[in-house]
KEDREN-231891 format. One record per residue (C-alpha): z, x, y; residue number from 0. Coordinates in nm, 3 decimals. Example, Ala and Ser with C-alpha at 12.3 -4.5 7.8 and 13.67 -1.06 7.14 Angstrom:
! residues 2
@z=0.780&x=1.230&y=-0.450&kolke=0
@z=0.714&x=1.367&y=-0.106&kolke=1
This chain:
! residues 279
@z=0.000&x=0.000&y=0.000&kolke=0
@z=-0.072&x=0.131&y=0.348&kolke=1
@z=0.182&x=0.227&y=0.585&kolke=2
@z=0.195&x=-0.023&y=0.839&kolke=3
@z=0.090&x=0.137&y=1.202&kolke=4
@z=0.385&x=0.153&y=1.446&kolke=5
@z=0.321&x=-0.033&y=1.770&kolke=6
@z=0.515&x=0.005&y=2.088&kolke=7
@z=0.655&x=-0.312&y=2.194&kolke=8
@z=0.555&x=-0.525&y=2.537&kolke=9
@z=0.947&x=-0.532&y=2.587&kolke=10
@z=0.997&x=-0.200&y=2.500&kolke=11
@z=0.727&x=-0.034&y=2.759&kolke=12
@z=0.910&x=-0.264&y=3.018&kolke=13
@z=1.245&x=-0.160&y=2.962&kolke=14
@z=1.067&x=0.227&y=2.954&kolke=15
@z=0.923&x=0.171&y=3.233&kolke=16
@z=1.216&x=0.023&y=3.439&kolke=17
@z=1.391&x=0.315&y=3.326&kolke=18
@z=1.188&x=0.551&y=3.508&kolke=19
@z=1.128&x=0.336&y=3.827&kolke=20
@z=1.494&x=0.273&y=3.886&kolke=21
@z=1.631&x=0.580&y=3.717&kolke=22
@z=1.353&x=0.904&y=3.770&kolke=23
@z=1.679&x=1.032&y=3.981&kolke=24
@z=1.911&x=0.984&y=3.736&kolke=25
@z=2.195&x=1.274&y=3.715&kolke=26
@z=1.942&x=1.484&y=3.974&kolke=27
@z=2.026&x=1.836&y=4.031&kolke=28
@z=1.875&x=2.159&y=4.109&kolke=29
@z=1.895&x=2.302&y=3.765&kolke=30
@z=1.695&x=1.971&y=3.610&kolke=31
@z=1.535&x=1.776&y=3.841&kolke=32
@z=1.404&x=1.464&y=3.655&kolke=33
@z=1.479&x=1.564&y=3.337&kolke=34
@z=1.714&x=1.325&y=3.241&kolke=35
@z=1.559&x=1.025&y=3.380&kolke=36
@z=1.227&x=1.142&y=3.167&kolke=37
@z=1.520&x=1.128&y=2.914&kolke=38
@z=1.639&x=0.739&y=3.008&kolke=39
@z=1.260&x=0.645&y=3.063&kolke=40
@z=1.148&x=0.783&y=2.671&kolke=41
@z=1.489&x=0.667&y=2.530&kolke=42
@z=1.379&x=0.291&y=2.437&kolke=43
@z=1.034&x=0.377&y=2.272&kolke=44
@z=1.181&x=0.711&y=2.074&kolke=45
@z=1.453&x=0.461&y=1.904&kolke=46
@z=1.156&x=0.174&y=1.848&kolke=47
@z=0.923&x=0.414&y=1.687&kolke=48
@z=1.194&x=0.647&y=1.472&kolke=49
@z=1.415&x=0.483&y=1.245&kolke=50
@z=1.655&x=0.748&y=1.154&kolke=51
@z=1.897&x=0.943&y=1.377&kolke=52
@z=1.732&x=1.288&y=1.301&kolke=53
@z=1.354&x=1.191&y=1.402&kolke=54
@z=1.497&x=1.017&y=1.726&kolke=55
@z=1.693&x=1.338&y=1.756&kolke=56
@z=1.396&x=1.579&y=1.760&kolke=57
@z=1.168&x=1.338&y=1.937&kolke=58
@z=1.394&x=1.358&y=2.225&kolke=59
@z=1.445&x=1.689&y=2.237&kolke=60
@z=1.054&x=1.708&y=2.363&kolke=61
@z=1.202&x=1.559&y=2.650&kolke=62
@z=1.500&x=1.759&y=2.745&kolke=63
@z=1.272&x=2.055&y=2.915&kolke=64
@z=1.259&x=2.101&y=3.282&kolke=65
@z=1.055&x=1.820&y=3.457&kolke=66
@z=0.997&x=1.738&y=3.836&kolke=67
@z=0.693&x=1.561&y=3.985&kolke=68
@z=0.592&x=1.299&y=4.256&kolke=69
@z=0.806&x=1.012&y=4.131&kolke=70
@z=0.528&x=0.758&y=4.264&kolke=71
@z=0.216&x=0.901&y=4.117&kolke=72
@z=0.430&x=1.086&y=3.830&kolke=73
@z=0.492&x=0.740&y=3.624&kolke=74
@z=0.130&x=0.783&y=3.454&kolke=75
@z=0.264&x=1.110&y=3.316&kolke=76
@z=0.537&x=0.903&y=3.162&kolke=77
@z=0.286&x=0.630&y=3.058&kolke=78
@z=0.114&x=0.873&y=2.871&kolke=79
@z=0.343&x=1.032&y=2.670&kolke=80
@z=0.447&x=0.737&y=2.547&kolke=81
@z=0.067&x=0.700&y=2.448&kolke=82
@z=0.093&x=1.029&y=2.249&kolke=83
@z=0.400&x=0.945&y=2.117&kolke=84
@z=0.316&x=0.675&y=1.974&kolke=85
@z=-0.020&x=0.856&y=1.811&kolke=86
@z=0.251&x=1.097&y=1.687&kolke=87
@z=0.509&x=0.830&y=1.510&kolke=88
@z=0.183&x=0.694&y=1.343&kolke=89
@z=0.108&x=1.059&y=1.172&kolke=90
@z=-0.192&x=1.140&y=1.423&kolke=91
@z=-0.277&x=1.507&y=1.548&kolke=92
@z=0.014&x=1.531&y=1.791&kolke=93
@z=0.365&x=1.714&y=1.846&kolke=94
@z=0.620&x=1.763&y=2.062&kolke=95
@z=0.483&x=2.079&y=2.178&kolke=96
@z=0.113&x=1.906&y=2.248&kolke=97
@z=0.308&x=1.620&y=2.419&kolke=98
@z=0.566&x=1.858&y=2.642&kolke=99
@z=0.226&x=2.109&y=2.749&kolke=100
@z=0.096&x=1.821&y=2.888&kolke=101
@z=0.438&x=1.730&y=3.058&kolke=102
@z=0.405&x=2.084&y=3.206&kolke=103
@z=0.094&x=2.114&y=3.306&kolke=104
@z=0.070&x=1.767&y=3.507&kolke=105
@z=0.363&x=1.785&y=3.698&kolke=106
@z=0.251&x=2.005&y=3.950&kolke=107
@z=-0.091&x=1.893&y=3.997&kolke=108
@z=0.027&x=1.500&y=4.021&kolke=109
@z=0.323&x=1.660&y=4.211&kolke=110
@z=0.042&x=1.780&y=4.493&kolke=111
@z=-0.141&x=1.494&y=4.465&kolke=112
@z=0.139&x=1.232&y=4.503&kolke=113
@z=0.326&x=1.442&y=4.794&kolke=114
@z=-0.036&x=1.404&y=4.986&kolke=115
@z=-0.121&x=1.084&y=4.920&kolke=116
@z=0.231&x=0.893&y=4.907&kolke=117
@z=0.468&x=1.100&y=5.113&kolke=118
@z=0.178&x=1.282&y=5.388&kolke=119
@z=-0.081&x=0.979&y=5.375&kolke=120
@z=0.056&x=0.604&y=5.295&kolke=121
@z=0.425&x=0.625&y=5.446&kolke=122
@z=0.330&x=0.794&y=5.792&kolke=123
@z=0.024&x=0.459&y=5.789&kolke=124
@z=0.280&x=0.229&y=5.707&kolke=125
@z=0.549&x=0.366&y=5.918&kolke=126
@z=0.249&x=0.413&y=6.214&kolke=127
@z=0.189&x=-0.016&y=6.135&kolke=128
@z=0.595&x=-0.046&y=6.111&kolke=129
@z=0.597&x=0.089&y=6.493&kolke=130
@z=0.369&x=-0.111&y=6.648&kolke=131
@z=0.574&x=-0.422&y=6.515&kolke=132
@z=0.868&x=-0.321&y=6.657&kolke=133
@z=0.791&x=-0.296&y=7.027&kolke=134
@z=1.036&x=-0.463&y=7.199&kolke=135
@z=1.295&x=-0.416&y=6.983&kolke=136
@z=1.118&x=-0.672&y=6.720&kolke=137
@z=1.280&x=-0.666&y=6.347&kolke=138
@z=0.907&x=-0.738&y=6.229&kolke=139
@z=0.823&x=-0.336&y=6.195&kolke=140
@z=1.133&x=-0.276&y=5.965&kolke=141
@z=1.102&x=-0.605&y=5.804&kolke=142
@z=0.714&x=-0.503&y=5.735&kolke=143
@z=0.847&x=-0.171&y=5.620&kolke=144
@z=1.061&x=-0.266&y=5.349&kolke=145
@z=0.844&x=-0.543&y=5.210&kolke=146
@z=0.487&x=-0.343&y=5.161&kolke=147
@z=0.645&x=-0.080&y=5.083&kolke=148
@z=0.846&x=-0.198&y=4.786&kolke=149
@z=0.542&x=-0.448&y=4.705&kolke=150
@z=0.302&x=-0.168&y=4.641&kolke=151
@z=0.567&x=0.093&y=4.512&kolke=152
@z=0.640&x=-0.124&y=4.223&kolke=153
@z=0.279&x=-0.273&y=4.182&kolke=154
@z=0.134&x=0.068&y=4.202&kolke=155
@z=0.371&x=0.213&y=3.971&kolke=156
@z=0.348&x=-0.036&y=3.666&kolke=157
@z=-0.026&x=0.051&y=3.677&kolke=158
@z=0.026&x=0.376&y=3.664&kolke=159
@z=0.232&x=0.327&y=3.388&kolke=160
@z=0.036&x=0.101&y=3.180&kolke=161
@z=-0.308&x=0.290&y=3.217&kolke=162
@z=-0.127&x=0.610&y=3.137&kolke=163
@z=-0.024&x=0.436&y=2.820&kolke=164
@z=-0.340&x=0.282&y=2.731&kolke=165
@z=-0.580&x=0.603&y=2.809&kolke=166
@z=-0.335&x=0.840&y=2.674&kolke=167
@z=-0.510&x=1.189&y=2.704&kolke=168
@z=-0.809&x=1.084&y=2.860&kolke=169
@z=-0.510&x=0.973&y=3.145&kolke=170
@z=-0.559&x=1.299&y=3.281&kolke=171
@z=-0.889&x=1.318&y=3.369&kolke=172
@z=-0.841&x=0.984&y=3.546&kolke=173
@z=-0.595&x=1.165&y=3.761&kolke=174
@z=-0.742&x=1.484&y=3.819&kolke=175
@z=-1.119&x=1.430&y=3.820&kolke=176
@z=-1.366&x=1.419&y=4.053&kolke=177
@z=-1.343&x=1.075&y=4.103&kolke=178
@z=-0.975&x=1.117&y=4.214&kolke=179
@z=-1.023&x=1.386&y=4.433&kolke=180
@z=-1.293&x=1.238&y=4.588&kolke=181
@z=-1.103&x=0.865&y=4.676&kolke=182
@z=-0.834&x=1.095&y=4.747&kolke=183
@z=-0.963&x=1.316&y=4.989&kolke=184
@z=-1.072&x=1.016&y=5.133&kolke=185
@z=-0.756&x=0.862&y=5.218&kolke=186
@z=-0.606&x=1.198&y=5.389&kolke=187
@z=-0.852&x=1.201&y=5.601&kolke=188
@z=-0.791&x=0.834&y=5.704&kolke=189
@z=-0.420&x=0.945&y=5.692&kolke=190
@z=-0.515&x=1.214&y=5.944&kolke=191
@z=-0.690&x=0.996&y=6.203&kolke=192
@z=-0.329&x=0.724&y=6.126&kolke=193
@z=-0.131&x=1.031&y=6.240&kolke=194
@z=-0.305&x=1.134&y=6.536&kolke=195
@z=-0.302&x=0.808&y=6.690&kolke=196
@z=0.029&x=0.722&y=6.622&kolke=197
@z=0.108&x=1.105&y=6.804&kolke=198
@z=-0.108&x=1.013&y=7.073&kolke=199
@z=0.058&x=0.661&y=7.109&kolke=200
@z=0.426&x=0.740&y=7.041&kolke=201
@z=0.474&x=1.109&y=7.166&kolke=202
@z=0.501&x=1.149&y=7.532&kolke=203
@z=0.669&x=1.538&y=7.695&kolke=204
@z=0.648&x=1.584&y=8.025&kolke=205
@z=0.827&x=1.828&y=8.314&kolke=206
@z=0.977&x=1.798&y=8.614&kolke=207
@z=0.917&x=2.132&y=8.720&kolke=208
@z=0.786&x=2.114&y=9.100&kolke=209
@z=0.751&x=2.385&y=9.344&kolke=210
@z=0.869&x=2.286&y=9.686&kolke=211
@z=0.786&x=2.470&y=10.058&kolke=212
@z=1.055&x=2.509&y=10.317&kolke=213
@z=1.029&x=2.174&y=10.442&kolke=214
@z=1.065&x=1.978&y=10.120&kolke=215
@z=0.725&x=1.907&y=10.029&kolke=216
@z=0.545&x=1.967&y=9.716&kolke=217
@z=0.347&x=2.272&y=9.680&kolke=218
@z=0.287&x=2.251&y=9.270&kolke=219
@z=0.332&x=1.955&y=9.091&kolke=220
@z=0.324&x=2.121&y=8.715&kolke=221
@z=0.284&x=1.785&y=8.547&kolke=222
@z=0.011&x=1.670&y=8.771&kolke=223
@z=-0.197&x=2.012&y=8.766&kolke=224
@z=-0.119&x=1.977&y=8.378&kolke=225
@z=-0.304&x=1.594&y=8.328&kolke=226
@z=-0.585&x=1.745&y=8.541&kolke=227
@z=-0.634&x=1.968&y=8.307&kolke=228
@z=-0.609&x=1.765&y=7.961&kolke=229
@z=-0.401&x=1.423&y=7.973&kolke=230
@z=-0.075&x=1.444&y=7.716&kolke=231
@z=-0.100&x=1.853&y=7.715&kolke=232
@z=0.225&x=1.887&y=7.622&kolke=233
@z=0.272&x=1.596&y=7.351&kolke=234
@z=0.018&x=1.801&y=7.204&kolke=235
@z=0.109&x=2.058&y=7.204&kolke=236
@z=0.487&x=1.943&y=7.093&kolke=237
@z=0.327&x=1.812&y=6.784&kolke=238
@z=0.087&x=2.105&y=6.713&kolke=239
@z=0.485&x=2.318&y=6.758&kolke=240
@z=0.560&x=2.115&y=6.474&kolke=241
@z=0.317&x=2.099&y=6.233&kolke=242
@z=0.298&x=2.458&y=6.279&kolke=243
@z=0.664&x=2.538&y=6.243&kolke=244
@z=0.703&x=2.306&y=5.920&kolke=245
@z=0.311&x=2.380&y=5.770&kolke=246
@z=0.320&x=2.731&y=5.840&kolke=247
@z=0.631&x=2.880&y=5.868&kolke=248
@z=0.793&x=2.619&y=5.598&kolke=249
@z=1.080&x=2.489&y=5.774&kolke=250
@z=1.222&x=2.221&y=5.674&kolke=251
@z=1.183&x=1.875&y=5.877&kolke=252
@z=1.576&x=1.867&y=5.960&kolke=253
@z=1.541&x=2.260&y=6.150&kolke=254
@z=1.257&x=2.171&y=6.308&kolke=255
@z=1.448&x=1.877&y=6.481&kolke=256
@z=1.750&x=2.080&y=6.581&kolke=257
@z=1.507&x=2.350&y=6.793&kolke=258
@z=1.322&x=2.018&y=6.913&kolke=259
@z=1.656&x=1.916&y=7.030&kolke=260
@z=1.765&x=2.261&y=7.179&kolke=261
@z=1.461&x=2.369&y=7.373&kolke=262
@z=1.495&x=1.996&y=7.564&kolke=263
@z=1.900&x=2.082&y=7.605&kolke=264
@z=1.771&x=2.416&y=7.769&kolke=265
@z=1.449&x=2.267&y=7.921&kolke=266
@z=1.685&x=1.989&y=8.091&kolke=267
@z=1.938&x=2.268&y=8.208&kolke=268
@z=1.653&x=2.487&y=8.370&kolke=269
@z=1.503&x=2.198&y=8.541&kolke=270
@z=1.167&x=2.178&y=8.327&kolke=271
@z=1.247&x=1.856&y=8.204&kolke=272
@z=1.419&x=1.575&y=8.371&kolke=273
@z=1.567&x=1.313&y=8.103&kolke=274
@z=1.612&x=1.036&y=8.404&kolke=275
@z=2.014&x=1.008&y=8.344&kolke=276
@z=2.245&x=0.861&y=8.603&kolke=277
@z=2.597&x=0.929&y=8.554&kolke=278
């Protein structure tokens, strides 16, 4: 009689999957990253597909090496090895070494890929959107915020999920080729233009710094002499300070606020820059 072929059930990819997208963080630290949510996420379909405490035992330990990625983008990589390990609980051409060099050697790429498109392209557009709402002081921006965000977080990441586990392998050419880095170049570059205007719209430096004749009156007027020259100078050249300072010299978004903050304390001090305060 035929061994009957083991089958991943609908409610066990569900509770996999929820596993991940509430619990990738889970017991984060320096030394393992994601590991152990990887661990929580593979837990459900490892004790479905092995019936004994030893096979669940070394099926898991595929699991316990080092693993960080885009969390976003990342859940195909879980989608798929629970693909392959299914093909390997039915007695198909796959181990735990095949299934953790493919762990490996995804990461980084989807890692890349995700931080570009999720955290450098859709949450600066949505945040750029979430602005515009809240002129005035309107709730509307945060309000849109929240809701799009968490509607295509969770939408985006059960598909991920699911076509990882349907394609298996072939899961990582849909990520990585040409295709992909064609749609995604694609969406950086509208990213890009989203960023610019909301610099352009949001971002406004300007001085105080005058230079004044005997008599009081105004013999350079910085600021002026400055918009005659290009309009928004320096909000551009604030924001080219930054991207430089964070994209070049890899400081981190926190440092790059505190010297923000202490060239204005010393700009204000020197008279460069006048905050308008009344005390």
């Amino acid at each position: 009689m035929a061994e009957m072929t083991k089958k991943i059930s609908k409610k066990t990819l569900a509770k996999s999957f929820r596993n991940w997208f509430y619990g990738h963080l889970t017991c984060f630290s320096q030394e393992h990253m994601q590991t152990f949510g990887y661990l929580c996420a593979m837990l459900p379909i490892v004790e479905e597909l092995y019936d004994t405490p030893e096979e669940q035992q070394e099926a898991l330990s595929t699991y316990t090496a080092f693993f960080n990625t885009e969390p976003q983008l990342g859940t195909v990589i879980v989608g798929v090895t629970a693909g392959l390990e299914e093909a390997k609980a039915n007695g198909q051409n796959v181990d735990g070494e095949m299934i953790n060099g493919i762990r490996a050697g995804l990461m980084g790429p989807v890692a890349g890929i995700g931080d570009s498109l999720v955290v450098g392209t859709l949450i600066p557009i949505l945040l750029g959107i979430a602005l515009g709402l809240s002129s005035g002081g309107s709730p509307l921006g945060a309000i849109f915020y929240i809701v799009v965000w968490n509607v295509l977080v969770t939408l985006g990441m059960r598909f991920l999920y699911y076509k990882g586990y349907e394609l298996g392998g072939k899961a990582v050419e849909f990520i990585v080729g040409d295709q992909a880095n064609a749609i995604r170049e694609s969406v950086v570059m509208l990213g890009t233009i989203v960023i610019g205007a909301v610099a352009a719209s949001w971002i406004n430096v300007t001085t105080a710094f005058k230079m004044l004749n005997a008599d009081g009156g105004t013999i350079i007027d910085l600021q002026a002499t400055l918009d005659g020259i290009c309009p928004k100078l320096l909000s551009a050249a604030t924001v080219m300070l930054c991207w430089w300072l964070m994209s070049k010299r890899k400081i981190s978004p926190t440092v790059v606020m505190l010297i923000l903050v202490a060239i204005s304390l010393v700009g204000v001090l020197v008279g460069f820059f006048d905050p308008g305060l009344s005390y």
